[in-house]
Structure formats: C-alpha cells, structure tokens
C-alpha angles and dihedrals in degrees: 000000000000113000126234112231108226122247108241133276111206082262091153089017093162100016130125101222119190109200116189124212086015095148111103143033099293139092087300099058088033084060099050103053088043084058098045085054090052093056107258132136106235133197107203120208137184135144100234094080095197095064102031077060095049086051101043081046089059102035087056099042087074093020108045117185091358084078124064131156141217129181106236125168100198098208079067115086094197098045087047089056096042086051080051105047085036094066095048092048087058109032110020101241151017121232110157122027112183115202113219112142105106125144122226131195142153127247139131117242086239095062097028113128122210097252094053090058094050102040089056102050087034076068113035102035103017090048088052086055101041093047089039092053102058102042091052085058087048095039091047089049086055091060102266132278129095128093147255127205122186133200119247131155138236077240080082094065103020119071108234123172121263096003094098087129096046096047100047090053092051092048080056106053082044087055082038097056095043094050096044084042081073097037096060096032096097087062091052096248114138121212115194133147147195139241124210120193092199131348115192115225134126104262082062098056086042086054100037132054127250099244093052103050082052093060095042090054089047084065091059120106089209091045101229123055130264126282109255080243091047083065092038077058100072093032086056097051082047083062101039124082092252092076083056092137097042115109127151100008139143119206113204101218098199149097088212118139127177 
C-alpha cells in the first residue's frame, strides 16, 4: 500500500529552521520541504555546492524568501559557525536545527584503515557536535528555548556486517543527544533525535547493493522501506511544540522486526 504523504498543518509556523546535508533527494532535502509545508522559514545547508544550489533553486521556486542556502562542511568548525551566524543575520534566530550530515560506507573491521574510521565518525558524530554546539550557544543568547533533532540510526542499536564505523558513530550521536539534552534543559532547549531503519532514495541505492537493500526491505514489517518524508514527519513533531516534553530521546522510525 503506497502512503500519502499529508498536506501541512502550520506545526513551525514562525520558526527559523537550519537543515545539514539538505542537497539531494534523501532524509535532508525531505526535511526541508516538510518543514517549508509546515510554515517555517528554512536555511538549507550541504557541502556539495551544485546540488545544495538545484535544491535551493526548487525549494524557492514555491517558497520564495522563506528559503535561503550556505555551503557548510560540518567536519569544519569555521564554516559551522559561519552557517550559524549566517542564518541569524538573515533571519533573526535560530529555533530548530536538524542534524542530518553523517557519512556511510562499507568495510569489514578486519580491512578498516584508520582514516576510514575516522572520516566516518569525524562526519556523523563530530559534525553533530560540532552543529549542535554552535546553535546551543546561539539558542541560549537568544534567551533559551527551541529544539535540535539529530539523525541516528537503529545501526546504532542493531549489529550489521562491515558498518563498525557507522554504527559506532550513530550509538554516539544517540549518547550525545541524551547527554546535551541535560545539559540545555535548564534553558529550556530540547535535543532529541531519530533513528531510521531504511529510507528509500537514490543515493542509497547508488551506495548499497542490490542484494542488500532487498534483505533489509524483507525485515520490514511493511515490506518496503520508508519514504525519505515519512521519516521529515517525525523530525518535524521533535521540532514542533507538540513534542514539548520530549528531551533526550531517541525515536526509532521503522517496521523492522527481527
């Protein structure tokens, strides 16, 4: 049965949303247009400039002003900051930053080098610091309040052959959401973040073999794997002021069973 994706309901009406690694067709760009249907005003950021352009270009092309772009590479503290800075100076604030910037790969413990562990964690846990980071000092000079969600994984939870680096990054930004989430409580700013099991977009299917994306859909209890705004959907109740109570969670997004 193919989902129908609802129309919008004014959920971040008024709010200044930053999305990383938002170029493309995945969970990022998904984000932002759910976000854009709920009424916010949403920065878009990604390292690759081309295609952070194309999907500016689209998003604007419906949006208009509520849509603006910045090049950010997250393993890089000054362009984090100037994504940051970039934002306020030209929206004001800053009350929902989504981290979605991570870096996959496939490769057995056994042939792992030392710089594809790194590189992968240096992306996926050291950009959601450093992201994360920046916008709690800007959230807590405006006076505290607003959220953050960051993307995990259930590979953080779940054991699968030759992603040792991916899924130890992911078990850290989960550890890393539920201890910031203390540290920021007392200003009010909630961190939570949410955990797919599969998203379905072409990158993946450019990344992932075949054979592989067919076994992970068999475990699913819907039998096909979630829309890349199935997935925005829940981001987007983590950012809302529904999810008002919500702090240092993590929300598994899947029908997988064992």
């Amino acid at each position: 049965m193919t989902p129908v994706r609802p129309p919008g309901h004014a959920l971040l009406a008024d709010k200044v949303v930053v999305v990383t690694a938002a170029a493309g067709t995945g969970i990022g760009s998904a984000t932002a247009e759910r976000c854009l249907d709920e009424g916010a005003t949403v920065v878009v950021s990604d390292w690759h400039e081309r295609r952070l352009g194309e999907t500016r270009d689209r998003l604007a092309a419906e949006h208009g002003d509520r849509v603006w772009s910045a090049v950010c590479d997250v393993t890089d503290e000054g362009q984090v900051r100037a994504l940051v800075a970039g934002a306020v100076e030209r929206y004001g604030r800053i009350d929902v930053m989504v981290n979605n910037a991570g870096l996959g790969g496939e490769k057995s413990v056994l042939d792992m080098t030392d710089d594809e562990w790194s590189r992968v964690l240096d992306v996926t846990l050291g950009g959601t610091f450093r992201c994360t980071r920046a916008v709690l000092k800007q959230m807590a000079a405006q006076g505290g309040g607003g959220a953050v969600v960051n993307n995990a994984s259930v590979i953080g939870w779940r054991a699968q052959a030759g992603q040792a680096h991916y899924a130890a990054a992911k078990a850290g930004v989960m550890a890393f959401t539920r201890c910031a989430a203390i540290d920021v409580a007392p200003l009010g700013i909630r961190v939570n973040a949410v955990a797919p099991s599969l998203a379905m977009h072409p990158f993946l299917s450019r990344v992932t073999s075949e054979e592989l994306l067919t076994e992970l859909t068999g475990r699913e209890a819907f039998g096909r794997a979630a829309e890349p705004w199935e997935v925005a959907n829940v981001i987007v109740f983590l950012a809302s002021d529904y999810s008002s109570y919500l702090t240092g969670e993590v929300v598994s997004v899947s029908s997988q069973h064992p």
